[in-house]
N, C-alpha and C positions, 0 to 999 in steps of 0.2 A: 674483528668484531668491534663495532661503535663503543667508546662509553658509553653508558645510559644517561648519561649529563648532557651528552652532544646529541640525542634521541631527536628525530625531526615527526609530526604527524605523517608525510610520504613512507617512512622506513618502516612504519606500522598497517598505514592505511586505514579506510573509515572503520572496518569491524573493527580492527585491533584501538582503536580510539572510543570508539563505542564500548568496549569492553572495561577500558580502561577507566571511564569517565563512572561507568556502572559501579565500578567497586567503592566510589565515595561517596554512594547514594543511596539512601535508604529504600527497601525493598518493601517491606510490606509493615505493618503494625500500626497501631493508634488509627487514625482515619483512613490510613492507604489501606486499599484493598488490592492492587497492584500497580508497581511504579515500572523500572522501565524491562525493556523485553516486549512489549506489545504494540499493537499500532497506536493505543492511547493508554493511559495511566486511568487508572478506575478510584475513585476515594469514595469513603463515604461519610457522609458531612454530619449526621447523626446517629448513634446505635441502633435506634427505632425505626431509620429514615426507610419508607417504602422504595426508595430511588437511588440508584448510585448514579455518581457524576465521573460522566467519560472526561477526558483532558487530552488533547494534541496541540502540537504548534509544529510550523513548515514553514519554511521559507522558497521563495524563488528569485534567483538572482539572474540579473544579465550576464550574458555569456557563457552562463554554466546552465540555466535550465532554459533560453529563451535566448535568440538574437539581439540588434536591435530593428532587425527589418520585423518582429513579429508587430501585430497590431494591441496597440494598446487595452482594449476591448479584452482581446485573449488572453495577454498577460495577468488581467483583473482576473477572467475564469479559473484560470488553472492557480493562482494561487488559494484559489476561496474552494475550487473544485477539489484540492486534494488533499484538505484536511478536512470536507465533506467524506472522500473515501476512507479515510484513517476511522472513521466514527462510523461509517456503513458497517468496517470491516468486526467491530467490533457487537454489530447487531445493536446500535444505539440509534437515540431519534436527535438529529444535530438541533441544538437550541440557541445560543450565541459565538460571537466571534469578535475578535478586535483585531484591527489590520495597523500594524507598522510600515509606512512607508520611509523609504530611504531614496533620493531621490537627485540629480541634481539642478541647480538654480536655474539654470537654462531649458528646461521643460515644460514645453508648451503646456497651458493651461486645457487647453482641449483633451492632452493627451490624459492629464491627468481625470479631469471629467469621464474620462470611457475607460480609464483601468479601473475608477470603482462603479462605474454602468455594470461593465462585466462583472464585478465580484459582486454588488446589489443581487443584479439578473440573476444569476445561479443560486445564490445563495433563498431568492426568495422562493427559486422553484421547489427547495427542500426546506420550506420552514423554518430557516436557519436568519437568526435576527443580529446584524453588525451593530454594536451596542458600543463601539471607539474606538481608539487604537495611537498611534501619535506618528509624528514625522522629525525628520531630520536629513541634512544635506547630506552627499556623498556621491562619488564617481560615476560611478553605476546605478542603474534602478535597481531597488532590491521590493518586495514585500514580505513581509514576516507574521503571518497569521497565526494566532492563538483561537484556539476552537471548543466549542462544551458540548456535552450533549448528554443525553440522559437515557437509561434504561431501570429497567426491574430491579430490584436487589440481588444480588447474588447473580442474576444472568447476562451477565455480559460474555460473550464470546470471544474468548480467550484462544492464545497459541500455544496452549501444552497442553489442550483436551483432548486432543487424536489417542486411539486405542490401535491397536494391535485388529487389521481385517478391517479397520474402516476403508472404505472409497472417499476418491481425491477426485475432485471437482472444478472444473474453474469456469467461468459465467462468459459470454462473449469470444471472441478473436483474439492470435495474441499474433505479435512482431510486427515491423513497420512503422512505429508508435511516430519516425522521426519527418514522416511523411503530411504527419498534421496532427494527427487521432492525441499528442502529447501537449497541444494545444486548446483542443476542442472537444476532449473525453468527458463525458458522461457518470458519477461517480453513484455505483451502485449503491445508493440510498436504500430507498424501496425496497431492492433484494435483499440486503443485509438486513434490515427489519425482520422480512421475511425468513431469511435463514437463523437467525435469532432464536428461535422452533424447532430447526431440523441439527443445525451444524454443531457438530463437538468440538472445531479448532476455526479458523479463518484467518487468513491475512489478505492484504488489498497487493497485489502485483505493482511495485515501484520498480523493482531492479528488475525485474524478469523472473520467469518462473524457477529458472535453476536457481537462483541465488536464492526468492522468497519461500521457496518448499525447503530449502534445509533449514532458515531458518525456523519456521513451523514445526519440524521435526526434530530440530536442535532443543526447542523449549517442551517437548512431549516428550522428547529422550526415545523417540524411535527411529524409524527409518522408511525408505519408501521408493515404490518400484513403480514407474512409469511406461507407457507404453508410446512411441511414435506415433504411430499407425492412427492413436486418438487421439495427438495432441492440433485442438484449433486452429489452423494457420491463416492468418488474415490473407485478407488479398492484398491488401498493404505490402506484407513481408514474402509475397511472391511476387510484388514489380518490382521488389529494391533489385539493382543491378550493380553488387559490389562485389562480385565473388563469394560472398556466405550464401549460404544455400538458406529458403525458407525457413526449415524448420528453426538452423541454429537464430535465425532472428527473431520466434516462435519463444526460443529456450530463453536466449539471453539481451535481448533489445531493452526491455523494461519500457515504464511508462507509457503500459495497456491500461492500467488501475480498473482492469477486472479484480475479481474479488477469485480466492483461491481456498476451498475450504474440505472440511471431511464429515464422511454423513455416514451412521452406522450401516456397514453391509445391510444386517436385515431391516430395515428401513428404506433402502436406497428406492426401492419402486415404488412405494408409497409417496415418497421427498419426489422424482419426479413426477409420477401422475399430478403432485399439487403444484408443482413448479410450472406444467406444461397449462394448467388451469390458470394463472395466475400473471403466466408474462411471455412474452413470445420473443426473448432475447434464447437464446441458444445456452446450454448447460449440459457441459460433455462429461464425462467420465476418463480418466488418464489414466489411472493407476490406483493403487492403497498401499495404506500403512503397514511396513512392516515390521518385526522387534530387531533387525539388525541397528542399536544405536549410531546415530547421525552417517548411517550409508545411503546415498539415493546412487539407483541403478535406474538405467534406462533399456527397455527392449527393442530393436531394432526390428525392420521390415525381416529379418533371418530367423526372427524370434533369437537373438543374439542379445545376453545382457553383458551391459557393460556399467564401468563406473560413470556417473554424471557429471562432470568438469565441474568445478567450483568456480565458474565464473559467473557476469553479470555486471552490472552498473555500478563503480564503487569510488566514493570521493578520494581525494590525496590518491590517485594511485601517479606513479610516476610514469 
């Protein structure tokens, strides 16, 4: 066994860094209304104030989210695009943003022009206003986005509101994400508004659904039973041609940034008849919640449950 002195982030991984970084940071009291555990951090800026303020930031770097053959255009998107989804997920309306770039000296000046075209573009199609941000030299392109957005008091939708018989829900297609869609995804703004009303828990799908449903159920302290048979399979994650069959790329590819949430059983046909009113994006039903704490089981074509691998997309892994 290592010293803990000679401890590297690989030997832990990003949950166990994640977890770790948690304990030196305060949780909830004085303004926070909740800091970390969710897709954004909720405060609220007055005891009176009608509004709480969502809080995210994301980064995307070369070579870990993005080539350098990707088009600079899209690199602008998915930076601005996925802390738009952080603030869907939480059922908020995105209101500003400040983008850090990191860049280096030899970078076409055009290129730079159409990585904030693309972050502008998306950013204006959801209201969402770039108010600064700064720059600095460095190897790689990186951007580093800081995001706000606002909701009701008290309603923001959180990941430890799931109950015991809720139904699990996830909005769109999932697996294949590396095909393009991780590029050029769409970040359920509008829906998450929408579900704002219906949803008891939500997360926005970054690692994949296996990884983001435990943690959903890790922060509600339940558990949750899934079914095959209904889980979305892009068409995307039925041409990949690498030996993983559809579904596992379904389960675990990440970077659909559908939105993944739970809607009371006796509500559920209610939530869609408004759903099917309201958008013509697809919203399947997987599974629900159940009380075994942080177990996800999966049913099989056999009606055969099993446990659900604990994997998915995870920084420092070695």
């Amino acid at each position: 066994m290592k010293n803990p002195r000679h401890l590297i982030l690989n030997d832990i991984g990003e949950l166990g860094a994640i977890e770790r970084i948690c304990r030196l940071l305060p949780h909830s009291g004085g303004k926070i209304v909740c800091s970390t555990g969710d897709d954004c951090a909720v405060v609220r800026t007055e005891p009176n104030a009608k509004y709480d303020l969502v809080l995210t930031s994301d980064a995307v770097i070369e070579d870990t989210h993005f080539t350098s053959q990707a088009s600079p255009s899209a690199i602008g998107h998915k930076a601005m695009a996925r802390v738009l989804s952080d603030i869907a997920a939480m059922g908020a309306k995105p209101e500003w943003a400040l983008i850090d770039l990191v860049a280096p000296g030899k970078m076409r000046l055009q290129a730079l022009d159409k990585i904030y075209a693309g972050a502008t573009r998306i950013a204006n199609r959801h209201g969402l206003s770039i108010v600064g941000g700064d720059t600095a030299s460095g190897r790689n392109l990186q951007l580093h986005v800081f995001a706000a957005g606002t909701v009701s008091r008290g309603r923001a939708v959180l990941r430890s509101g799931a109950t015991q018989g809720d139904l699990i829900f996830v909005t769109g297609s999932l697996g294949g994400s590396s095909l393009g869609k991780h590029l050029h995804f769409t970040p359920r703004v509008k829906e998450g508004l929408f579900l704002n009303k219906w949803a008891t828990s939500m997360i926005d799908i970054s690692d994949g659904p296996a990884s983001d449903l435990r943690h959903l159920i890790t922060m509600s302290k339940k558990g949750a039973l899934i079914e095959t048979t209904k889980i979305p399979v892009s068409m995307e994650a039925r041409m990949m041609d690498d030996g993983t069959t559809a579904l596992d790329h379904a389960l675990y590819d990440g970077e659909d940034f559908e939105l993944l949430f739970t809607v009371r059983k006796d509500m559920a046909v209610k939530f869609l008849a408004a759903w099917r009113k309201n958008f013509s994006l697809r919203c399947t039903e997987i599974g629900q919640i159940t009380p075994e704490k942080g177990v996800v089981r999966i049913i099989d074509n056999n009606r055969t449950a099993r446990h659900l691998k604990k994997t998915g997309y995870q920084h420092f892994e070695r």
